[in-house]
N, C-alpha and C positions, 0 to 999 in steps of 0.2 A: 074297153074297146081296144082292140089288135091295132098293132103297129107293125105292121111286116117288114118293115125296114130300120125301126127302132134298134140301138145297137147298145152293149155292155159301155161304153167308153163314158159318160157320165155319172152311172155308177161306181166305175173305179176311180174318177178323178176324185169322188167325196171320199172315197174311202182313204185314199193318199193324204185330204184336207185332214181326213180326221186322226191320223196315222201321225200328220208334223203336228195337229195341235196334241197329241197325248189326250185324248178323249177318253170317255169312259167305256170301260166292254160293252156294254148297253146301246153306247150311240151305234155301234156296228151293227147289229141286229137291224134298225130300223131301215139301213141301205135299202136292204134285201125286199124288208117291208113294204117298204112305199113305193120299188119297182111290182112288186104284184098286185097291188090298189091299181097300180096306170096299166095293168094287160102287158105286162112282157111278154113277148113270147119266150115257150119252156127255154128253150137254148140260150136264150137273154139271161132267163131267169137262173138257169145251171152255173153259167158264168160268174154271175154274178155274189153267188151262192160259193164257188171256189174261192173268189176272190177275199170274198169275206173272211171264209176259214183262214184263207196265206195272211189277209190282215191281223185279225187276231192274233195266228202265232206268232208274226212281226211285234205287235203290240206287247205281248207277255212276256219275247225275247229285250223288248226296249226296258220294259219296267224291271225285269231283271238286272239287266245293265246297273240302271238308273240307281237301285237297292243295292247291287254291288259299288255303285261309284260310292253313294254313301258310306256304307261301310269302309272303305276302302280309303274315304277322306277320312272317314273317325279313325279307324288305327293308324294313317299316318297323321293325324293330329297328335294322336298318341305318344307317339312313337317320338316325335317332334318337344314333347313334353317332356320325353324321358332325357332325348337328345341335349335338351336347355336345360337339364338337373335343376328343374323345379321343385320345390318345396314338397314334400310327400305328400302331406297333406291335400293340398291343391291339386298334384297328379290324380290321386287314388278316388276326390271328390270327381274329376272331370272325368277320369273313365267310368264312374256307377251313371255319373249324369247321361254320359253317352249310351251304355247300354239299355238306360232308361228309354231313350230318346229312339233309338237303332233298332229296338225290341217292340216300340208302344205300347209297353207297359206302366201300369199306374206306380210304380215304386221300381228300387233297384237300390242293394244296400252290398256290404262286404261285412262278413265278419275276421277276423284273427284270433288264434290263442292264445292264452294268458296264461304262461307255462306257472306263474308264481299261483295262479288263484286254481289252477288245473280244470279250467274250462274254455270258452270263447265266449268272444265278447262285439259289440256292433260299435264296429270300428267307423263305417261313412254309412250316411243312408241317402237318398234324394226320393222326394216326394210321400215321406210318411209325414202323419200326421199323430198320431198314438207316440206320445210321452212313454207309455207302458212298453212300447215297443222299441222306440231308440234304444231304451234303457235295458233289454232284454240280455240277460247271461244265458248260455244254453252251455250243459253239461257234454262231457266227450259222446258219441256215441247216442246222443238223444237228437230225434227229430230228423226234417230232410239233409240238414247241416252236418248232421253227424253221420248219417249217411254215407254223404258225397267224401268225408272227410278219411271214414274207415275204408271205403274202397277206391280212393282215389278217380273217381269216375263222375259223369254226369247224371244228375237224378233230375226227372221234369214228374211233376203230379198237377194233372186236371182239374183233380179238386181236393185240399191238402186234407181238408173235414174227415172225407172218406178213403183216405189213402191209406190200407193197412200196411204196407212194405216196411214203414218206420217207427219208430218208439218215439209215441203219444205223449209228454206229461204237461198234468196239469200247467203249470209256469208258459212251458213255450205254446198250448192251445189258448191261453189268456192273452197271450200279446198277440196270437197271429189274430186272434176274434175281434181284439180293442182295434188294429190295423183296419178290419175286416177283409184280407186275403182270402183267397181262393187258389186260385192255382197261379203255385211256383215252380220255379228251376234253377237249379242251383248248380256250379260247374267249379273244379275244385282249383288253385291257384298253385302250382306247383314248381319246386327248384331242383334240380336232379333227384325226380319221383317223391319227393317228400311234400305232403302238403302243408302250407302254412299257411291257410286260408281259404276261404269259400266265395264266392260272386253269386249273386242271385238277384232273378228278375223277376217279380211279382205282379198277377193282377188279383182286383178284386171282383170277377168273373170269373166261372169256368173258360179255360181257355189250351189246345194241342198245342205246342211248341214243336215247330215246322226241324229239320235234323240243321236247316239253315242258318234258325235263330241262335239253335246249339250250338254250331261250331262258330259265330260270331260272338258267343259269350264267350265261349274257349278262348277265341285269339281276345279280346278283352283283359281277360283273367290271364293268361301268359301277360300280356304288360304291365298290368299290375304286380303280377308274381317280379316280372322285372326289376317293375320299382322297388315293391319293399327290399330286395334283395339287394340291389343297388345303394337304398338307405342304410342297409346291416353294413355293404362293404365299407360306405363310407365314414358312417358311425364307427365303424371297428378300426378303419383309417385314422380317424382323428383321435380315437383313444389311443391306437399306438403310438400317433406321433406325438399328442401332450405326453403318453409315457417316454417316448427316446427325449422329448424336449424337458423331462422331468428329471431323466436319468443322467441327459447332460450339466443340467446345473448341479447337477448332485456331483458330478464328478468334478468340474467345475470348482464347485465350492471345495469337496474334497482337494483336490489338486492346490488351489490355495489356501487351503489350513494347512498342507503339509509343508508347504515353501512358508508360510509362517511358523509351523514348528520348528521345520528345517533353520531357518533364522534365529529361532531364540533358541534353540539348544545351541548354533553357534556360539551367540550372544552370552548365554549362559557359561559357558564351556571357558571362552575367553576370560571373563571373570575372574573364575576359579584358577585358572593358569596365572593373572596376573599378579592373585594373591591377594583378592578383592574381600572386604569384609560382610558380615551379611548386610549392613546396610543397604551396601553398594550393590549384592543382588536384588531386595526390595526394592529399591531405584529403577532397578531397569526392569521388574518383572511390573512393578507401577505402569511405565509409559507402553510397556506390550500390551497392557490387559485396560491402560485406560481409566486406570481407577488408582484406590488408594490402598497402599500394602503396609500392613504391619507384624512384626515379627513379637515373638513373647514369648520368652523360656519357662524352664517347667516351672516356674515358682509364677508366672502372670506376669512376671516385670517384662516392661520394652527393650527389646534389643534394637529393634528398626521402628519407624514410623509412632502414630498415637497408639497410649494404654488403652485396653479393655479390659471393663468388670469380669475379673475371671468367675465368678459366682457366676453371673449370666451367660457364659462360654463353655460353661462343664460341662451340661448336656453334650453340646453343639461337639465337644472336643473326643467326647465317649464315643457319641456315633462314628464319628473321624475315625477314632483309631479301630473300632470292631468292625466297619465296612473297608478299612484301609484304601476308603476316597473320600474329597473334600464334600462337604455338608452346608446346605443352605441353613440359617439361621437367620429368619427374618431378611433385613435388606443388606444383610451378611454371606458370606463365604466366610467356612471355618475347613482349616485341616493342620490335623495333626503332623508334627514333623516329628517322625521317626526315625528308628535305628533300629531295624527289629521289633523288638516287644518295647524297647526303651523309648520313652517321650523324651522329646529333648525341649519340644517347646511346641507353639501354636502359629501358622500362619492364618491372618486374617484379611478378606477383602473386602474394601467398600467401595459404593460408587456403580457397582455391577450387578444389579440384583437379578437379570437374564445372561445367565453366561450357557453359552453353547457348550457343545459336547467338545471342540476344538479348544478352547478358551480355559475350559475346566481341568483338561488335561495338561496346557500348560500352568495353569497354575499349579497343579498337582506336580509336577515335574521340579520346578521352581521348589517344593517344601522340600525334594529328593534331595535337591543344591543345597540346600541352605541346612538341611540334615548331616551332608558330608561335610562344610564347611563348620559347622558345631563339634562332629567329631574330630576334625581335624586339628579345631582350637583345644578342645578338649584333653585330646593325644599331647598336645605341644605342652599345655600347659602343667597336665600331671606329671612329663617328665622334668620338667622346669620348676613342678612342685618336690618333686622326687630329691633334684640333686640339692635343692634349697634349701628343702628338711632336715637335711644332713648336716647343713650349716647349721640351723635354727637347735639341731640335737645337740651340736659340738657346745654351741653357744650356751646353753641351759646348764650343759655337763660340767663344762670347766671353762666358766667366762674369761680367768684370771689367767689362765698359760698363755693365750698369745694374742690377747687382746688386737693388736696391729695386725697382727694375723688372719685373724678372723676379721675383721672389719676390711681390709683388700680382698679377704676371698668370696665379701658381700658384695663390695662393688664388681666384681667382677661377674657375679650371677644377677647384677643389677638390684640390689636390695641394699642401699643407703642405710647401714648401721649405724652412721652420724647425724643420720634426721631422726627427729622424735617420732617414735612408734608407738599404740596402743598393745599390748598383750593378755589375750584372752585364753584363758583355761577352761576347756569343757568338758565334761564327761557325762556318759546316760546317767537318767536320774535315776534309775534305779538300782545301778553300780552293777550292770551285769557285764562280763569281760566278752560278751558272745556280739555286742551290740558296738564295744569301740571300730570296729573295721569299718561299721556302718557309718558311725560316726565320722574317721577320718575323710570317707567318700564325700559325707556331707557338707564338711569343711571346705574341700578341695573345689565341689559345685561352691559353695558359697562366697569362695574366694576368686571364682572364676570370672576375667576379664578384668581382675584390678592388680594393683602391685604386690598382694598378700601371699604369705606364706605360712605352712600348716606343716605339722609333723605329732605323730603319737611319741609320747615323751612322760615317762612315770604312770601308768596308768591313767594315763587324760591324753587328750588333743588339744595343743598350744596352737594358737593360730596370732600371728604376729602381723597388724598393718600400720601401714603408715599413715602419721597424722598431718592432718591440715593446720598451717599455723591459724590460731585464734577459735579453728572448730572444736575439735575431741578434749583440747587443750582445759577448754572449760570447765567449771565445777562440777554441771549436768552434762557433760560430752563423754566420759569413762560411760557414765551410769546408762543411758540411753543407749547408748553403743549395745553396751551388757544385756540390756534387755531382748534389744532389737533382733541381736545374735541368737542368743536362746531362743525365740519366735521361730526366726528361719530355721536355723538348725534342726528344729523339731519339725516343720513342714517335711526337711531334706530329707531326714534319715526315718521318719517315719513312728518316732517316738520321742518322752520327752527330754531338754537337756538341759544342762544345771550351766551355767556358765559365771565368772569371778572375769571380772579386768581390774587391771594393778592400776597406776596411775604410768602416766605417758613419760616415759624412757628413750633417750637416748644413748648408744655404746654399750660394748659387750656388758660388763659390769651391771650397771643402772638395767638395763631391759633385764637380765638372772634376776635381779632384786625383783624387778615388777611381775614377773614371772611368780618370784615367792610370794608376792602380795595377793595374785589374784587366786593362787593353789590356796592361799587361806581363808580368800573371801569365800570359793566354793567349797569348802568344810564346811565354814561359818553357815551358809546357806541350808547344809545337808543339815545340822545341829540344829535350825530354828526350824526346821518343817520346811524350809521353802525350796526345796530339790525340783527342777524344772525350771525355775525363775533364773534370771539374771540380773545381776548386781556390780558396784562395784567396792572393792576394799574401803576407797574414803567415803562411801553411801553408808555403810553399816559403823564405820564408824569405832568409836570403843567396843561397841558389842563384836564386831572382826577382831580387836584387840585380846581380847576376854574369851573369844569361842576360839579363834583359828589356830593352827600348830603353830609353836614357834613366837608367839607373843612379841611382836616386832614394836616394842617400848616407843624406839628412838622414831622410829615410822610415824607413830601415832602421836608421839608429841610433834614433830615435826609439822607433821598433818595440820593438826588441829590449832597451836601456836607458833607456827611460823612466820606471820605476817608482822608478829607483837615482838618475837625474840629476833628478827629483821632490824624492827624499826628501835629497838632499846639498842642494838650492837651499833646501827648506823648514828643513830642520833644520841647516843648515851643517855637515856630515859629509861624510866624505873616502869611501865607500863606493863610489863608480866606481875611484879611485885605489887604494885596497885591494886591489880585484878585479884590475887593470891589474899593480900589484906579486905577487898570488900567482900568477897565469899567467906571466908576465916571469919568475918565479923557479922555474918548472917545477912550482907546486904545493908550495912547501915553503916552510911556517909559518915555520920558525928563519929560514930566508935573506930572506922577505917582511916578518919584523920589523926587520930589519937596515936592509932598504929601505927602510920608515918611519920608523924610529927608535921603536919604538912596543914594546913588551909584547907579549909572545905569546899573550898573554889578549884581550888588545885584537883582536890580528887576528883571532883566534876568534870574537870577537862579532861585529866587523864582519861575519864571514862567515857569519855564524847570518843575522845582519839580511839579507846578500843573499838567504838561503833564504829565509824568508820575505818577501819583495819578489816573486821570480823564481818559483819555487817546487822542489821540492823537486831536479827535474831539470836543477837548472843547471849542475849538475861532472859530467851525462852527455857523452860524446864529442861528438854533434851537437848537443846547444844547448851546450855548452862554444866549439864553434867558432864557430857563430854568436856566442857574446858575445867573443870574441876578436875575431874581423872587425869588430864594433861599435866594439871599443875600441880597434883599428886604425885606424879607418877616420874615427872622433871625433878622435886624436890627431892625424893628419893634415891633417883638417879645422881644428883648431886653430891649427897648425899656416902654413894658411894663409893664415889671419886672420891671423895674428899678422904675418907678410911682409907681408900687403898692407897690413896696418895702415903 
């Protein structure tokens, strides 16, 4: 039914209603509708029919809007994320989440390259479900991925199944199937034109991607490219600055190894100026290093601090001197102190079994010290041995010219010719004249650090020291001595050497005599096969009497009965004659008192008193003969006194 007066003006108030609630394109249609059910008239109906269309396009410009605000809140959500230097992670998941959400699609993932594995790899995903497909590696150049990746651009396919533009392989059709995808789009993530990643929005429908959705994945994928890029600077931030904070302790530390080198070569240096021995550098190279120093010449003995087993140091001491640096050995430090090619001895350290590269050096510094200070002792002492020899030659040669003489011009190079001396004769054992130099050398090491002195003298090496009252002095203190020497000597010079000591001598005189004794002990030595051994004159006994040049009679009676021909001078006792009668008599008491004329009690005692004079070994076989030969050799002697008289 007509309304002739019916007007557009209720029509357009609902179309306003429907315009502020955001209604759906559908409800506009019906305006129109339900004024032509009531009979509008045409001009109503025209009206109303414009008004519709302006509303629509109002409506499609609102929903625009509205798509835009969204977007426009997600990148500056974004943006806001980047702003706060959130966790990467966290960033890169909220913008896939977002494109997910901004795009309405059923997934939205990112992948990156894996320059080490030389493909990419699915770095976030949201809303997959396919295990197969989290896990998806895809190779350079394969698939949508690889696509967007070689030509730096956006790739969208409707439907991936049948999209021939990209390289198919089996792997990436497996995970987009297990997904069940259909059409994606993918948009490339870029830093001054290079891509380091891909954004992609997935559904599992056919499905156009509007040029709209495209360029909101774009601006997406620029903030993401931000972050990771962001993450690199700051990653490549913190490794620089752990390296400058690495470099600084380094220098740091540098800087205080060199103020502590700088220190103990001071340290060092003053030492040596004040005329400091090596102990005294071992001392302070000790409280530097914190540990415990020991010093040890080339023979193992200690000069500073505790002995080491040289057997177990030999290695340790080889490597020392062929790397010409110190050497760990166990919870040890070993180094060689050198002069050149010449060892002079070993420093060792305990207490520090982690020494730095700073530490090492000073200790190594420290064997240089103690290397000059050895040369220096060394230097001093071979010419102190030099001008001493001279004396020791005078004295051999002609004891008798000026005895007083030589003994002030002892005391003056400090060598006590009035104290009792040891005199040792040595020569190589196998008398070669190529090997005495060596010899002398050895001598001079050997006497090195004590009061002794050495000189080549008649084809041997005399080495003359001073005795300790009650020590050398002893029965066994020659002999030991004798030995001990030939041991070293032969370590020193590097071959073997025969060596004779006389008996302990005091003044020009008596020390020539002991001189003779021991030149005949090492005859006597070369005659019995025992060349290399050391001995002494009163060790061998009659047999030194019987083998050596010069058959020194009076020596060896002395030797041998002088406690007896003592104790008959002091006390006027017949105790030499006694002994003379029980040997004479084969050892039998009754027939030796007959000899005397004496008690057999008397001879008994007599013979107690020789034990105790001789000691208790004197009716053994070998000193038995020796005192036979003595009282032989006395009677004889007597004998021809008594003629020439």
């Amino acid at each position: 039914m007509n309304h002739p007066h019916e007007s557009a003006a209720p029509a357009l108030r609902r179309l306003l209603d429907l315009l502020a609630s955001g209604a759906a394109t559908e409800d506009f249609a019906d305006v129109l509708a339900d004024a032509r059910r009531r009979g509008a008239p045409a001009a109503v109906l025209a009206e109303i029919d414009d008004a519709t269309w302006q509303a629509l396009r109002v409506h499609r410009t609102l929903r625009q809007h509205r798509r835009r605000e969204a977007e426009l809140t997600a990148l500056f959500d974004t943006a806001g994320d980047l702003a706060a230097s959130r966790d990467l992670d966290s960033v890169l998941q909220a913008i896939v989440r977002r494109a997910r959400m901004l795009l309405g699609t059923d997934i939205a993932y990112l992948t990156l390259p894996d320059e080490a594995a030389g493909d990419t790899y699915m770095r976030v995903t949201d809303g997959s479900v396919s295990a197969l497909f989290q896990t998806l590696r895809l190779s350079l150049g394969h698939g949508l991925g690889g696509l967007v990746a070689q030509t730096a651009r956006p790739y969208a396919t409707p439907d991936y199944r049948t999209d021939e533009r990209f390289h198919h392989t089996g792997t990436i059709d497996a995970g987009v199937l297990d997904e069940g995808l259909v059409a994606i789009i993918g948009v490339p993530l870029l830093i001054g034109g290079q891509v380091i990643g891909v954004l992609f929005a997935a559904d599992r429908t056919p499905r156009a991607f509007s040029p709209d959705e495209v360029a909101l994945l774009c601006s997406l994928a620029a903030h993401a490219a931000i972050a990771l890029d962001t993450a690199k600077s700051l990653a490549d931030t913190r490794a620089a600055l752990a390296e400058l904070n690495a470099a600084n302790e380094l220098v740091r530390a540098h800087s205080a190894a060199v103020q502590r080198a700088e220190q103990a070569h001071d340290r060092l240096t003053d030492l040596v100026l004040r005329g400091a021995e090596v102990p005294d550098v071992a001392a302070a190279v000790a409280v530097l290093l914190g540990g415990e120093i020991a010093v040890l010449d080339a023979e193992g003995e200690p000069l500073a601090g505790r002995s080491a087993p040289a057997a177990e140091l030999a290695e340790a001491v080889t490597a020392s001197r062929a790397e010409g640096r110190s050497v760990r050995h166990g919870e040890l430090w070993v180094c060689a102190v050198l002069a050149g090619h010449d060892a002079l001895g070993t420093m060792v350290l305990r207490g520090r079994p982690d020494l730095d590269d700073a530490d090492r050096r000073l200790f190594e510094r420290a064997s240089v010290v103690t290397a000059l200070l050895l040369l220096l002792r060394r230097s001093v002492a071979e010419t102190e041995n030099r001008v001493r020899g001279e004396l020791l030659t005078d004295l051999l040669t002609a004891p008798e010219r000026d005895p007083a003489g030589l003994t002030a011009r002892g005391r003056r190079l400090g060598v006590d010719l009035a104290r009792p001396h040891l005199v040792l004769v040595a020569e190589p054992a196998d008398g070669k004249d190529d090997d005495r130099g060596r010899l002398a050398g050895a001598a001079r090491r050997y006497l090195f650090g004590s009061r002794g002195v050495s000189a080549e003298h008649a084809d041997t090496v005399v080495l003359l020291t001073p005795v300790d009252t009650g020590g050398a002095e002893g029965t066994d203190g020659p002999e030991a001595t004798a030995r001990q020497a030939a041991e070293r000597l032969a370590r020193l010079a590097g071959f073997p050497v025969t060596v004779g000591a006389g008996r302990p001598a005091a003044g020009p005189s008596a020390l020539a005599a002991s001189y003779a004794e021991g030149l005949r002990c090492v005859r006597a030595l070369r005659v019995l096969g025992r060349a290399g051994e050391g001995a002494s004159a009163r060790a061998l006994g009659f047999l030194g009497v019987l083998l050596g040049d010069g058959h020194d009679v009076d020596g060896f009676v002395g030797a041998t009965l002088g406690p007896l021909l003592a104790y008959d001078a002091r006390r006027g006792t017949e105790l030499v004659r006694t002994l003379r009668a029980y040997f004479d008599c084969g050892g039998s008491l009754t027939r030796a008192k007959d000899e005397l004329h004496v008690h057999v009690n008397t001879v008994v005692q007599r013979l107690d008193r020789v034990e105790a004079l001789l000691g208790r070994d004197w009716n053994h076989p070998e000193r038995s003969l020796e005192l036979q030969l003595a009282l032989r050799l006395q009677l004889l002697a007597g004998d021809q006194a008594g003629s020439g008289g």
